[in-house]
C-alpha positions in Angstrom: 93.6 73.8 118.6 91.7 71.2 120.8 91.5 70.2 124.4 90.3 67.0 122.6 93.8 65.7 121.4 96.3 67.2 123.5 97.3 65.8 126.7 97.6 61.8 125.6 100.7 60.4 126.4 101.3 59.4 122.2 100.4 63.1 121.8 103.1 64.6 123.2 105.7 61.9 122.4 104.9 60.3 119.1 104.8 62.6 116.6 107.9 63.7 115.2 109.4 66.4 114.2 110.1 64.2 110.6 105.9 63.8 110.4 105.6 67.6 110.9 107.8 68.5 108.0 107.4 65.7 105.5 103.7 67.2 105.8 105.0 70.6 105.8 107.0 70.7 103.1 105.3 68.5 100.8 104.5 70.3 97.3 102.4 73.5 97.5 102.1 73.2 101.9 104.6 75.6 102.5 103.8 78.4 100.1 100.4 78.1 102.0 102.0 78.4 105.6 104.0 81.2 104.8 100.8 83.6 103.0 100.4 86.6 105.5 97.9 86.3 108.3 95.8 88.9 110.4 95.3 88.0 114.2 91.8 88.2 115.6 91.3 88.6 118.8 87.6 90.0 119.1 85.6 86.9 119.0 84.5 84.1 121.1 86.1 80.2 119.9 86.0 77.1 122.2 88.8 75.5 120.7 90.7 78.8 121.7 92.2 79.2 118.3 91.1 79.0 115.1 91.7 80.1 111.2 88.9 81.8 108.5 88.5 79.6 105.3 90.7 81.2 103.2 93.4 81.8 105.8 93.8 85.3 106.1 92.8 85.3 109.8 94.1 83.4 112.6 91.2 83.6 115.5 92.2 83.4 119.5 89.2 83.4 121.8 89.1 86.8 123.0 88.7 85.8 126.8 91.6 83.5 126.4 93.7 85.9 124.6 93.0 88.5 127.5 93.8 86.0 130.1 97.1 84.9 128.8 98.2 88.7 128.0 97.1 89.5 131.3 100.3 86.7 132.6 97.5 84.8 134.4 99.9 81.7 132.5 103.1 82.7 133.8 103.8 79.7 135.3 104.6 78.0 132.3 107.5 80.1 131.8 106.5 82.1 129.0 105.6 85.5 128.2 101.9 86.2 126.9 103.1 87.3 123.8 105.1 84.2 123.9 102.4 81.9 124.2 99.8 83.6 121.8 103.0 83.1 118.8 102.7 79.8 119.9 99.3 78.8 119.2 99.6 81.1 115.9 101.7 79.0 114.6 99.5 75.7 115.5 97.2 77.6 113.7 98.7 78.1 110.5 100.5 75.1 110.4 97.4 73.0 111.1 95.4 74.8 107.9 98.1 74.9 105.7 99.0 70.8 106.1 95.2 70.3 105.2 94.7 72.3 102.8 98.1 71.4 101.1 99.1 69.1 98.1 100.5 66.0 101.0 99.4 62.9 102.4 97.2 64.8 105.2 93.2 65.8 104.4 91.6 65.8 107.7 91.8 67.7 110.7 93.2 65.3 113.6 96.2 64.2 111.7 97.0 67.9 110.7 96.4 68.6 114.4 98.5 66.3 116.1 101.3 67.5 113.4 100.5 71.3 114.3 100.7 70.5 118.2 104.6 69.2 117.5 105.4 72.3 115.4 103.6 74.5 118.7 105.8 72.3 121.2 108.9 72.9 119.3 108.5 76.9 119.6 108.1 76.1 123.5 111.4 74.2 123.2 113.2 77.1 121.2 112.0 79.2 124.2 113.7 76.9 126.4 110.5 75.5 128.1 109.5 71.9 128.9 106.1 71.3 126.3 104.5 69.2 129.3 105.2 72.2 131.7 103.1 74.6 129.4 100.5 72.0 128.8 99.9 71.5 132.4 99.8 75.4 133.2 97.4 76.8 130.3 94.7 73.1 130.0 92.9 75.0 133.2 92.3 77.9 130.4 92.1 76.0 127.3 88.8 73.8 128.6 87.1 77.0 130.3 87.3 78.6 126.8 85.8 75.0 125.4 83.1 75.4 127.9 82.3 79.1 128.1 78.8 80.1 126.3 79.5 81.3 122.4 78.4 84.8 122.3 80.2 86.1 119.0 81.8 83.5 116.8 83.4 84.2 113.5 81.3 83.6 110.7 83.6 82.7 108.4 85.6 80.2 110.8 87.1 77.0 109.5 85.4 74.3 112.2 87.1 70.8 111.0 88.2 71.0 115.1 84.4 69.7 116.0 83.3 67.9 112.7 86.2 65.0 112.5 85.6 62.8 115.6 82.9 64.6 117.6 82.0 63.7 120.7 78.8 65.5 122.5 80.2 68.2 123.6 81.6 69.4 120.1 78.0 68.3 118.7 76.6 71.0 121.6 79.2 73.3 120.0 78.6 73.2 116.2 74.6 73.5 117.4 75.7 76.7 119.1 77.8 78.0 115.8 74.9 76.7 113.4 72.5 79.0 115.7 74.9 82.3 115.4 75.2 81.8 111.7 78.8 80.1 111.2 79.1 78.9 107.0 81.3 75.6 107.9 79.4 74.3 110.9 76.4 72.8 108.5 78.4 71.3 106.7 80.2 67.2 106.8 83.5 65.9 108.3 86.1 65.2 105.5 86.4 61.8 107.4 82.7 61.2 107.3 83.0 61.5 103.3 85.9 59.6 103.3 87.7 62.8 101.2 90.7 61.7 99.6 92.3 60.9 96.6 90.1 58.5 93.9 88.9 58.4 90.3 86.4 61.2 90.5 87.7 64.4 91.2 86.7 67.2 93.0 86.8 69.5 90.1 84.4 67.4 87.9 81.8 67.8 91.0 78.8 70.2 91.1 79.0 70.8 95.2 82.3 72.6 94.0 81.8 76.2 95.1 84.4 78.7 93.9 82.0 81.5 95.2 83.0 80.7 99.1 87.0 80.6 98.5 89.0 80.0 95.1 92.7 80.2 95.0 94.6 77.7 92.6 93.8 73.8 93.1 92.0 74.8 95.9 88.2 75.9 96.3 85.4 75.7 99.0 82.7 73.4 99.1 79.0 72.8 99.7 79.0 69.9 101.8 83.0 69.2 102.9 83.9 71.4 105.7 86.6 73.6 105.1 88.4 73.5 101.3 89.2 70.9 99.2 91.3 70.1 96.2 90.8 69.6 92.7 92.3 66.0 92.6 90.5 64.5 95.6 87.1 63.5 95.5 84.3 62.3 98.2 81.4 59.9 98.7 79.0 62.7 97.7 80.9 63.2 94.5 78.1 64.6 91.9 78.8 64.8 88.3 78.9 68.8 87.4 77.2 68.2 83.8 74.8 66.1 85.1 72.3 67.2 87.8 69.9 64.7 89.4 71.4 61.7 87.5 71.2 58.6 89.3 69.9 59.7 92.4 67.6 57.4 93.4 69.9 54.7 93.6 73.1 56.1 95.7 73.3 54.0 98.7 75.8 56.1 100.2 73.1 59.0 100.9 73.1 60.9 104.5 70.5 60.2 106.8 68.4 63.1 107.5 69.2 62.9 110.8 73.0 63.5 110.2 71.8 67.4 108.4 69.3 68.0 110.9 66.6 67.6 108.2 62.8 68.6 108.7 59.7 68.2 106.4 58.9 72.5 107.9 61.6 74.8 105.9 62.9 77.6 107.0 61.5 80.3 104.9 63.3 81.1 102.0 65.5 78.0 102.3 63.3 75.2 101.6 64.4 72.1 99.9 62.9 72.7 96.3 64.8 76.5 96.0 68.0 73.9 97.1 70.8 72.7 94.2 70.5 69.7 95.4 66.7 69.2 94.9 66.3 66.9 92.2 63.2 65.3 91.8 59.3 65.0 93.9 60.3 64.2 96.9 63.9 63.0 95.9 67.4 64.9 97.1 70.8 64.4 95.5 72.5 64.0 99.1 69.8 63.4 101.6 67.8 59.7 101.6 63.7 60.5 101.3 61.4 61.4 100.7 62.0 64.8 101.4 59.6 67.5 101.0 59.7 70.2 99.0 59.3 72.5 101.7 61.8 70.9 104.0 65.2 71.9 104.9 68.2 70.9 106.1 71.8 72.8 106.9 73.2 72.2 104.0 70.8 74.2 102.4 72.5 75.7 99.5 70.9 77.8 96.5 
């Protein structure tokens, strides 16, 4: 969820129900929405709900959750528990279109789908999706806003890496600070992920340690998962390590990874996989030191 990309006009009139499930039921994407889920309730998330990487959890900020169980959003017509099913199902709808084998690999799309699968279940309840969004937008921005005291540590954050603005920037600091895996690492968008000759199988940032299940695995610099047919502008050959480095022109700044020449003891750039020559990183333009870091750190 998002107070980003929810209360546009386009939003809540232009995506269709035939976007939702063309997504939905594309290939493997619904075998993946309907795996079993735990709900979370016991953290802190400024987009008020969230899903772990290898979607077993669905997170809801626990303030928020307390708050709408509490009826304090009974103006919109619905029940707590009502509401709460609601933005589970955004949730797993959301993770599953993005993960899944179909046209949609980054978050905003997938969101904008998930919020038309979230409206319908208003509509089933019989309530007006405008009415609800006006009630519970109060709650959904205080929860965007509130300080991050306990974040989940194995959250998926795609929410604040595709199209950040400075407030999401402010948020991913926060996560990086509590220890949250996917905020160091890069917006799909960013590495224009898709679908192209390389493939993300072939890669050495592959990294079936985080998550592995079928086509899909984690990654060290794509936030999230990805699949083993796409590929990314940070594609690496696997049997090839520190090949060709010098010349990439489609490098990240250091500024982009929050790079400094003073590591952060024992994560320093030459313990890193990606450290491949004097003063020379795989991902990062130099010179880099061999002492430096960065968050995408990855041994």
């Amino acid at each position: 969820m998002s107070i980003g990309h929810r209360l546009e006009d386009w939003e809540l009139s232009e995506t269709s129900l035939y976007d939702l499930y063309h997504a939905l039921g594309a290939n493997d994407t619904p075998y993946l929405f309907g795996e079993p889920i735990q709900l979370d309730t016991d953290h802190d998330w400024p987009a008020a709900g969230g899903m772990s990487i290898d979607r077993r959890t669905v997170y809801i900020d626990r303030t928020l959750y307390q708050e709408v169980m509490d009826g304090a959003c009974r103006a919109s017509g619905l029940s707590g528990q009502q509401l709460v099913h609601a933005f589970i199902h955004h949730e797993r709808v959301e993770t599953a279109i993005v993960m899944g084998d179909n046209p949609i690999d980054q978050y905003v799309p997938a969101h904008r789908r998930a919020l038309a699968a979230e409206h319908e279940v208003y509509r089933i309840f019989g309530v007006d999706p405008v009415k609800v969004e006006k009630v519970i937008w109060p709650f959904l921005v205080a929860c965007y806003k509130r300080p991050i005291k306990k974040p989940p540590l194995d959250a998926w954050c795609g929410v604040y890496h595709d199209d950040p603005g400075a407030e999401e920037e402010r948020i991913l600091g926060e996560l990086i600070g509590h220890g949250v895996i996917d905020a160091r690492k890069r917006s799909k968008y960013e590495l224009s992920y898709g679908i192209r000759a390389h493939r993300c199988d072939g890669c050495r940032n592959a990294d079936r340690k985080l998550y592995h299940q079928g086509p899909v695995f984690g990654c060290i610099i794509a936030s999230g998962t990805v699949r083993e047919d796409r590929t990314c502008d940070l594609w690496l050959p696997a049997d090839e390590p520190g090949q060709g480095v010098e010349d990439r022109g489609d490098k990240l700044a250091q500024s982009t990874v929050d790079y400094t020449d003073r590591g952060h003891a024992p994560e320093l750039c030459k313990k890193c996989v990606h450290w491949a020559a004097e003063a020379t990183c795989e991902i990062v333009k130099g010179p880099i030191a061999a002492d430096g870091w960065c968050r995408l750190f990855h041994k």
